[in-house]
Legacy VTK file of the C-alpha trace (Angstrom):
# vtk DataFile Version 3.0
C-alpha trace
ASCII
DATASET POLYDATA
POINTS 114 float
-3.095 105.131 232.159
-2.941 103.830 235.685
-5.655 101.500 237.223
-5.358 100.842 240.966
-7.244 98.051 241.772
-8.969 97.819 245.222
-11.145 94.418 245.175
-14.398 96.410 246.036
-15.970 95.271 242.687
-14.949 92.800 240.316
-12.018 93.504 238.258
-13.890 93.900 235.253
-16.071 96.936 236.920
-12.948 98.523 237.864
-11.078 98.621 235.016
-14.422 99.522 233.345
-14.930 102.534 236.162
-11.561 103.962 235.810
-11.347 103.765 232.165
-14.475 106.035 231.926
-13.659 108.277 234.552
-10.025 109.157 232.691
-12.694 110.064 229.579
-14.888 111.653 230.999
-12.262 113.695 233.190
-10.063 114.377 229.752
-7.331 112.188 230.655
-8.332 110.193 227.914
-8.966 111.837 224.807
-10.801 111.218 221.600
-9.047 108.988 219.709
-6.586 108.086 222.018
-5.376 104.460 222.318
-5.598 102.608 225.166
-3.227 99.664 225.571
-4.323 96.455 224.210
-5.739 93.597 226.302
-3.034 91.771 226.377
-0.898 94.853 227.933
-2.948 95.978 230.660
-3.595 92.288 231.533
0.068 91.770 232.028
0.482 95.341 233.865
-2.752 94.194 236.181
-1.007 90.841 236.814
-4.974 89.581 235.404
-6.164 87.334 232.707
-6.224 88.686 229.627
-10.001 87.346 229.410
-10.838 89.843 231.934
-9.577 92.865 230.329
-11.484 91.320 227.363
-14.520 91.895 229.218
-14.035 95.162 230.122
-13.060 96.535 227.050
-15.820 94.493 225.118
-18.814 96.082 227.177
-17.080 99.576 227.503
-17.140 99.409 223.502
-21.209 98.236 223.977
-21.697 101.730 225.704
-19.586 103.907 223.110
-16.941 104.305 225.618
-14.509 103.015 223.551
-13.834 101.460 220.038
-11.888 99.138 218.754
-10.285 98.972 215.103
-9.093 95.815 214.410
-5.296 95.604 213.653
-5.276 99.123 214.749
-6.238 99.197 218.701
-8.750 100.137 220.689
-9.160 103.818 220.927
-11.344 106.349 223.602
-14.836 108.126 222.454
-15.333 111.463 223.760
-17.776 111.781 226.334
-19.881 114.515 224.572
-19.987 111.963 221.390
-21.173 109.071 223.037
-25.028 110.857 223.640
-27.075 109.303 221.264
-29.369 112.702 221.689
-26.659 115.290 220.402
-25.422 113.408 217.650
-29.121 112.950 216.659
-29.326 116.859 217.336
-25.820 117.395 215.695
-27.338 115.051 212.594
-30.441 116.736 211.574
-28.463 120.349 212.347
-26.659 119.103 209.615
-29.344 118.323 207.467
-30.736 121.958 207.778
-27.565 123.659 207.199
-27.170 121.726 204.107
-30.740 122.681 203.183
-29.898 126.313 203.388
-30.817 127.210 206.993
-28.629 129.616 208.014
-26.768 129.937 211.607
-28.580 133.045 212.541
-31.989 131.064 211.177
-30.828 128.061 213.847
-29.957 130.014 216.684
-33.470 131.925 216.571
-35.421 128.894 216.242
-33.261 126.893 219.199
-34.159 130.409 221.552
-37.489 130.573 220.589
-38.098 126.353 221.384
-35.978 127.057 224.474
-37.375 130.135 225.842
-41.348 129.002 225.014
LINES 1 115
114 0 1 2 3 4 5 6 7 8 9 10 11 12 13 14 15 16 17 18 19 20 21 22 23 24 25 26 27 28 29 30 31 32 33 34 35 36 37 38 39 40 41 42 43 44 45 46 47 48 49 50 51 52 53 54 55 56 57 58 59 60 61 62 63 64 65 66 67 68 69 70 71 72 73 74 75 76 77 78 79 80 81 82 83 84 85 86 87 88 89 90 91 92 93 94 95 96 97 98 99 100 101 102 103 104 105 106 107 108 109 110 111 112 113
């Protein structure tokens, strides 16, 4: 992972930027780890404290997520909306309730289509 910085923003907002761009682009994966704090504060030539920041609001918005003693890892973009897994939750619930796929996909056409 490579973060040029430019000094337009505050370090913080560009490490936060970039990181979510590489998700959101693919680069980053789910579940992929990103380098500790302590890492990328050394490659950035920054305090660690900054990187802190970053990675401590990124995690606020479900960009990222830290394990401790593990790392701190990327979230998908498409699982960060709070709407799909809310949709993804209760389509769930149905299916375990007995609705069927073909049950699903009529009733998601006929909400969509009026």
């Amino acid at each position: 992972m490579e973060i040029h910085l430019t000094g337009k923003k505050s370090i913080y907002e560009e490490i936060m930027e970039t990181v979510e761009r590489y998700i959101d682009l693919g680069v980053l994966k789910d579940g992929e780890r990103l380098p500790s704090v302590r890492t990328l504060a050394m490659r950035l030539g920054v305090n660690p404290n900054t990187v802190a920041r970053a990675y401590y609001e990124l995690e606020d918005k479900n960009v990222i997520r830290s394990i401790p003693k593990k790392g701190v890892f990327a979230c998908a973009a498409d699982k960060r909306s709070p709407v799909k897994e809310e949709a993804r939750s209760r389509l769930i619930m149905l299916r375990d309730a007995g609705l069927t796929r073909e049950e699903a996909l009529a009733l998601v056409g006929e909400v969509y289509d009026g």
